[in-house]
N, C-alpha and C positions, 0 to 999 in steps of 0.2 A: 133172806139175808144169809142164810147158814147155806144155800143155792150158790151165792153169789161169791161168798168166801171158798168155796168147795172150788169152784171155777177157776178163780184167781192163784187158787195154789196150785191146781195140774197146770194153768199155762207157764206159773213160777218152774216148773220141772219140769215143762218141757223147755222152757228156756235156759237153763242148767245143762240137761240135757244136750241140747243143740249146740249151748257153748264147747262145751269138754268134750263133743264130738268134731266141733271146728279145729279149737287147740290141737287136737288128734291128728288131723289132716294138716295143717300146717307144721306141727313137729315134724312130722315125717317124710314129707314133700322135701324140705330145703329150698325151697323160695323163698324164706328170709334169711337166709344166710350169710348175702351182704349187711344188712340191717346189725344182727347179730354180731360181725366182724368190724363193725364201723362202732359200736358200742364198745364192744373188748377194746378199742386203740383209744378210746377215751378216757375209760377205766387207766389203762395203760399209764397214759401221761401223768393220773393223779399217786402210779406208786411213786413209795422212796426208796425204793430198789437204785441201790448204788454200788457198782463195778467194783472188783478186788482190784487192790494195789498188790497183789502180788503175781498180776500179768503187765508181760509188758510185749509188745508189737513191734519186732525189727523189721522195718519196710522196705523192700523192695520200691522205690518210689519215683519220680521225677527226678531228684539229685542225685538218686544214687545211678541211675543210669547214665549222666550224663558225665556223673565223676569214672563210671567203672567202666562205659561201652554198655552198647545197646544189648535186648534181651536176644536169644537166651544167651547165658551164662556159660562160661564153662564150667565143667563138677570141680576144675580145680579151685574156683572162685569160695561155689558153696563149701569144699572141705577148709578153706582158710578162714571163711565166716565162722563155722560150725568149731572147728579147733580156738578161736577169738573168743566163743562163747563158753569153751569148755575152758580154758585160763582162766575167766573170768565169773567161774563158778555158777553159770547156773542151775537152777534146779531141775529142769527138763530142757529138752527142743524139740519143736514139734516143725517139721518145713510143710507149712499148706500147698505143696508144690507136685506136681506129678514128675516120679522120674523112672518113667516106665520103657525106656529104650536108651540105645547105649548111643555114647558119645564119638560116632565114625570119626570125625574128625583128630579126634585125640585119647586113644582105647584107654590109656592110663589113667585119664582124668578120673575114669568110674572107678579104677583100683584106689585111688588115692580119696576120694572122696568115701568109700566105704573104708577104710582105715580110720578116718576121721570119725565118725560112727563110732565105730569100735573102739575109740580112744576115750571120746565122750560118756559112753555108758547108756545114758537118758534121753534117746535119740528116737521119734516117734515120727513115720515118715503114713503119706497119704493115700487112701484106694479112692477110687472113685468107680461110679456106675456109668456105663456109653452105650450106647444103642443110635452107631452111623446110621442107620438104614432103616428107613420107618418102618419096615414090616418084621424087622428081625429082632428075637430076644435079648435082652439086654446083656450085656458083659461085663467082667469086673476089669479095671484100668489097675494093676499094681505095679508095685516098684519093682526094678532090678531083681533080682534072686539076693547077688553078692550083695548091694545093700540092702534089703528085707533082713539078709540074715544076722548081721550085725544090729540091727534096729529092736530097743526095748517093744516098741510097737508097734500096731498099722492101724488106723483109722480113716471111719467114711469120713465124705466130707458130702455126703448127700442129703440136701435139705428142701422141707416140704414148700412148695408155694399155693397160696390160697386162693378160691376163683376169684379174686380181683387182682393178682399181679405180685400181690404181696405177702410177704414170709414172714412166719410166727409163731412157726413149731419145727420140730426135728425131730430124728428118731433117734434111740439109745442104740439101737441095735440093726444090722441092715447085713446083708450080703444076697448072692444068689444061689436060692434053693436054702438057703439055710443063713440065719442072719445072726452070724458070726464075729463078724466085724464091728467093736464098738464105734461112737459118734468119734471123732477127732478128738473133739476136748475131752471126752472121755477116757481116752488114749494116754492122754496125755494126763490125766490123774491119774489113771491107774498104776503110769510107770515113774511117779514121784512117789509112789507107796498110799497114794488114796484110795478109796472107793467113795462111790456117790451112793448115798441109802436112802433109792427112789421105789416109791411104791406105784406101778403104772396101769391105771384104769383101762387105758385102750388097748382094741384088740390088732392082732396083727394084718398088718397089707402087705396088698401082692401087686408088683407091678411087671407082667411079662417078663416071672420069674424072680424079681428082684424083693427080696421079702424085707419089710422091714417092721419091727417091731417098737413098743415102748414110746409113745408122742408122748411129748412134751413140749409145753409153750416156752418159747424162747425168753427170760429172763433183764430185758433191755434195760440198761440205762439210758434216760431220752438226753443225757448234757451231752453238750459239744466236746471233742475231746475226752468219752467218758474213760477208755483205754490209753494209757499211756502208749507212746509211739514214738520210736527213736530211728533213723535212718540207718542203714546198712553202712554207707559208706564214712557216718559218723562212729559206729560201732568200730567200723575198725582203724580209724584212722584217731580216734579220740577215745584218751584212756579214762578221761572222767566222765564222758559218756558211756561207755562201754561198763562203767564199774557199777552203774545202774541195773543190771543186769543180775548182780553176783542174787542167789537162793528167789530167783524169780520163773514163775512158768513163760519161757519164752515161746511167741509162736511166731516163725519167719513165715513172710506170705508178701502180694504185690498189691500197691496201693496206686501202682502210676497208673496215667490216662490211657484207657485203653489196653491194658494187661490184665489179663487173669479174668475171674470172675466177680460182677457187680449184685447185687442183688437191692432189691426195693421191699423196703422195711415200715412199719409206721410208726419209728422212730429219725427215718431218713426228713435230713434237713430240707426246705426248698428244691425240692425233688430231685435231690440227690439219692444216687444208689451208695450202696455200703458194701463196701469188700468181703468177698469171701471172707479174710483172714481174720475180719474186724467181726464179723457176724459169729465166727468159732472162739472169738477173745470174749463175746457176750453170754455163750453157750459156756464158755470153763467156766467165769466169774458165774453163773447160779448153780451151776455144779458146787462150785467152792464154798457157795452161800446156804446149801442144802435147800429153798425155797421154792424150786420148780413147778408152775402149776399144770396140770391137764385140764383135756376139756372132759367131762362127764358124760363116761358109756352113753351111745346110745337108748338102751333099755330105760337105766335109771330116768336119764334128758326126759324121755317120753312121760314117763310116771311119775315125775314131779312137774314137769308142765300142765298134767291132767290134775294133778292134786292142788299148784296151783289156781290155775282156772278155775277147777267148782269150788273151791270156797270161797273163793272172791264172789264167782257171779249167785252161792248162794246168800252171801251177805250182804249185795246186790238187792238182790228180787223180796230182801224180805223187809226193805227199807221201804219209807214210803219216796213218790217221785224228787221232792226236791232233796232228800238228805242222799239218795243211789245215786243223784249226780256228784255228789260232792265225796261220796265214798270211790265213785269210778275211777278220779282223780286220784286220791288217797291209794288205791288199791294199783296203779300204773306206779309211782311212786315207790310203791312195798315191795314191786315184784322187783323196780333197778335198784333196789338197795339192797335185797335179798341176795340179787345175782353179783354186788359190787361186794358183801358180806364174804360169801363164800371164795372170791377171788380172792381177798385179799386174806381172810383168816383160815381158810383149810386150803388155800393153793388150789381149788377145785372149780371150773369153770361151768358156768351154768348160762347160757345163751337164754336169754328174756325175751326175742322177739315173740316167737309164737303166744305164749301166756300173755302179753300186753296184745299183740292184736286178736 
């Protein structure tokens, strides 16, 4: 007897054993990582994570193009927008818009347009990252000199996409060689006189020079219309629209068919993509909310996956067989609640695939 118990507990530990050395290897692989990311958007849907009312979305849109002429714009349009917003007192302006070369057709437009800037005060315009050429390092896309220099701000507007198509994090910080450059919405708090007092777990990446630092998971509201959105050509053409405006973070950006940039979210409706401008209106509002979550170091990820695993599988092996079925359950259960625990009370993400398979 005392043979037979002796036996049954080395094969207990080696099955322990074997487990937290699988955990091991799948932690580290990333072949559940869809699994993982298909969990997070689930999770996602059940917060009550709801949008600041004190953004609001001037859109470049379908009426406003057809009310003002097609795109692009002249800079003298944007400095009449920008001047409409400054009358009407907002608290920042941020243009999600690149305006990195001069306007041939009309030179003045850019003088007048950077006066406008400079009239405003709180004026926070966009960099972006570009790499035409598949083999060549990446570039930074800034604005104009004359208006950069007028501008409270500059901000990326470079954001992460996940291997399934879809975006759920950003970086705080990014530029090349040196990641200088706050997120947009960041930007754009910082030169309303905020700052955001984020503590960021991940380490920094490199993309063919482009460094970007600080991930954070993107803060979504999943309702329809969770960002207020008022039309460009209602702003300026309508005073009781426009007075919507007055001590709000505005951010000007394009929501027509076909303009700008789309992005695929798992908060997108019926497989609709989500604008640029709408996706940095979701990034201010959890800035302004302070609740930003990340995903958990690598390192840590690994060592709580192995901690979880062997005490499950040794509380497992020391049951007899019908009650370790009903604990197996129980213990699959403990790990998505554990990992739904920490999303939602430390803002800290903890991916459950590997520990449950």
């Amino acid at each position: 007897l005392n043979s037979l118990v002796t036996k049954m507990r080395f094969s207990g530990a080696i099955l322990v054993a074997g487990l937290v050395l699988c955990a091991y290897a799948l932690s580290g692989a990333g072949s559940l990582r869809r699994v993982d990311l298909m969990l997070y958007d689930y999770f996602l849907t059940g917060q009550k994570h709801r949008s600041s009312d004190e953004i609001v979305i001037v859109a470049i849109d379908d009426a406003s193009l057809k009310k003002l002429g097609r795109w692009p714009w002249s800079r003298r349009q944007h400095a009449k927008l920008l001047d409409r917003l400054t009358d009407m007192q907002a608290r920042v302006v941020g243009f999600d818009v690149l305006f990195s070369e001069h306007q041939l057709d009309d030179p003045s437009a850019d003088t007048l347009f950077a006066e406008a800037i400079k009239r405003n005060g709180n004026t926070v315009l966009a960099v972006a990252p570009s790499n035409p050429y598949r083999d060549s390092p990446i570039s930074e896309v800034l604005p104009l000199p004359e208006l950069a220099e007028h501008a409270a701000g500059l901000g990326h507007v470079d954001i992460e996409i996940d291997t399934d198509g879809l975006s759920r994090s950003f970086y705080l910080h990014a530029g090349i060689g040196d990641a200088r450059w706050p997120t947009f919405s960041l930007a754009l708090l910082q030169a309303a006189g905020g700052s955001a007092l984020l503590q960021s777990r991940s380490q920094a990446h490199s993309a063919r020079g482009w460094l970007r630092q600080d991930r954070f998971l993107v803060a979504f509201d999943p309702r329809l219309d969770a960002i207020e959105t008022l039309s460009v050509h209602e702003v300026l053409d309508n005073d009781e629209t426009a007075a919507r405006v007055a001590g709000k973070y505005v951010l000007v950006g394009s929501t027509a068919t076909g303009l700008g940039d789309v992005i695929s979210t798992p908060v997108s409706q019926d497989h609709q993509r989500m604008p640029g401008v709408e996706l940095n209106a979701h990034i201010l509002s959890g800035l302004l909310g302070g609740g930003l979550a990340t995903e958990m170091p690598t390192g840590q990820y690994q060592a709580m996956t192995l901690a979880v695993t062997g005490i499950a599988a040794v509380w497992m092996v020391s049951m007899s067989f019908p009650a370790a079925i009903l604990l197996f359950l129980v213990n699959i259960a403990g790990i998505l609640a554990l990992s739904a625990a920490m999303l939602f009370g430390w803002q800290l993400w903890f991916p459950p695939a590997a520990a449950i398979a």
